[in-house]
N, C-alpha and C positions, 0 to 999 in steps of 0.2 A: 439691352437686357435689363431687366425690372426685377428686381427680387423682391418678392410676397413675402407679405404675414404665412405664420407656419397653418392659420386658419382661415377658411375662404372669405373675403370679406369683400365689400363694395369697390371698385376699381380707383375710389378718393382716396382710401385708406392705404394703397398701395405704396412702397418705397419705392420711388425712381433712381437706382445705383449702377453707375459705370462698372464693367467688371471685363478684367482679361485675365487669361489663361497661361501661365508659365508651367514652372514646376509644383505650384499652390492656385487656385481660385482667386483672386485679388477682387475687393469691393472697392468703388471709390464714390466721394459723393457727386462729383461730375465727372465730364470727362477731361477736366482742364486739371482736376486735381491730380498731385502729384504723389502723397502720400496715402496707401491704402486705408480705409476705415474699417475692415476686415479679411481675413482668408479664411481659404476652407485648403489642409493641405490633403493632396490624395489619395495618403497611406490612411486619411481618417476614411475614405468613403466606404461604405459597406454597400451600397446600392442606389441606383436612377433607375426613376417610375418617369413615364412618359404620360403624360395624359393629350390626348389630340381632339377635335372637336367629332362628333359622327356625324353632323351635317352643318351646312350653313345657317340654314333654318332657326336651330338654338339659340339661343340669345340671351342671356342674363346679364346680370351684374358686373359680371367679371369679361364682360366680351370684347374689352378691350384685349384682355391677356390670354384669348381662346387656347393657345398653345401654349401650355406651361409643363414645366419640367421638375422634380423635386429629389433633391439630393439628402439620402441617410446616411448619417454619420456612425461610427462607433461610440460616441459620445451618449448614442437614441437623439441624438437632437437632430430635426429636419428643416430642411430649405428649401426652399420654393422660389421656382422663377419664370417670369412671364415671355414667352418675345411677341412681335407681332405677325409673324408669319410663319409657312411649315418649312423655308428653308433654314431661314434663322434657330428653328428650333433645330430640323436634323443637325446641323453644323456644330451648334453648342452641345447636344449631346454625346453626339461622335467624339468630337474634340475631350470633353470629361471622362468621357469612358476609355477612350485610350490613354487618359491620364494615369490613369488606375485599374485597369488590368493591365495582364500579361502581354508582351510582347505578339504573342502567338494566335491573339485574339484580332488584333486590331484592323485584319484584314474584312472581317465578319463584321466590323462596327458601321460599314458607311449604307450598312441598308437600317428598315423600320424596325423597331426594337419595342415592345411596352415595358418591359425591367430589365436590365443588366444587374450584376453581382457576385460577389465573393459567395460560396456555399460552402460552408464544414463537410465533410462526410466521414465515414469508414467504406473502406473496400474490401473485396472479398479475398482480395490476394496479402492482407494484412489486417485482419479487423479488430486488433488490437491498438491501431492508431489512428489518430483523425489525420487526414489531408484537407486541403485548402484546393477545391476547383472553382469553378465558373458557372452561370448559368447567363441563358437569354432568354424572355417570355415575349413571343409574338403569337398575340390573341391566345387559341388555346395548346399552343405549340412550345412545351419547356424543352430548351435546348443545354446539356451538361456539357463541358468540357472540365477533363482534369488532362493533368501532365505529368502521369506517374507514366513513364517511357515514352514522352511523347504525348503530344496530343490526340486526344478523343473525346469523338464526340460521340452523345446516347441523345436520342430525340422520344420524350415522349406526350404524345397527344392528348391530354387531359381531360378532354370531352368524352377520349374512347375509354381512357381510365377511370370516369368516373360511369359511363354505362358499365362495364365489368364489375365495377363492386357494387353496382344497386343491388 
């Protein structure tokens, strides 16, 4: 796993950093090292954006790290991570997202995702207080989940949301 500049840059400029998965995100400067050189713990995470290649073809700068991953914080500070391939990535991001959602999600994590997330709301059986749900964005497909009685989910299509309000 490679963690990136928070900015897209030439794939020289990149950090090369060991990093596993506990109850926090652990950085290390190899894999021999024993003391982490940073964490990320997952009550900070507020969101994972997936970014995946659209074709082979593509090729920049960065094509060593086609598949990268970018973690937001509560902090607004974000993280960026490379792998080399599309299982390395589903597996690192599955693994983070069940770090930090709900229990009740974690079934839904092992498919393709573009954003996972914490989402504020009000409801209408209370609109006097925010709750704390969930969302999934695959392509144009926002997925809610909250857990006021249980989980539910609302699916809604955004391409068809946004023809309706043109």
């Amino acid at each position: 796993m490679t963690k990136l500049p928070s900015s897209k840059k030439c794939k020289d400029e990149f950090q090369k950093q060991w990093c596993s998965l506990d109850r926090s995100l652990l950085f290390y400067e190899t894999d021999k090292s024993t003391e982490p050189i940073g964490k990320i713990e997952m009550n900070d995470i507020v969101c994972i954006g997936v970014s995946r290649p659209q074709s082979l073809a593509n090729s920049g700068p960065t094509d060593r790290f086609r598949y990268t991953f970018e973690i937001f914080l509560t902090s607004e500070k974000l993280f960026q991570f490379g792998t080399d391939n599309p299982d390395s990535l589903q597996m690192w991001t599955s693994s983070v997202a069940k770090g930090f959602t709900g229990l009740s999600l974690h079934s839904l994590l092992n498919c393709h995702f573009d954003r996972i997330g914490k989402l504020c709301y009000k409801s209408m059986r209370n609109p006097g207080q925010w709750h704390e749900g969930w969302f999934i964005l695959n392509k144009s497909n926002l997925k809610f989940y909250s857990e006021e009685g249980g989980l539910e989910e609302e699916i809604v299509n955004l391409k068809r949301l946004q023809e309706l309000s043109e």
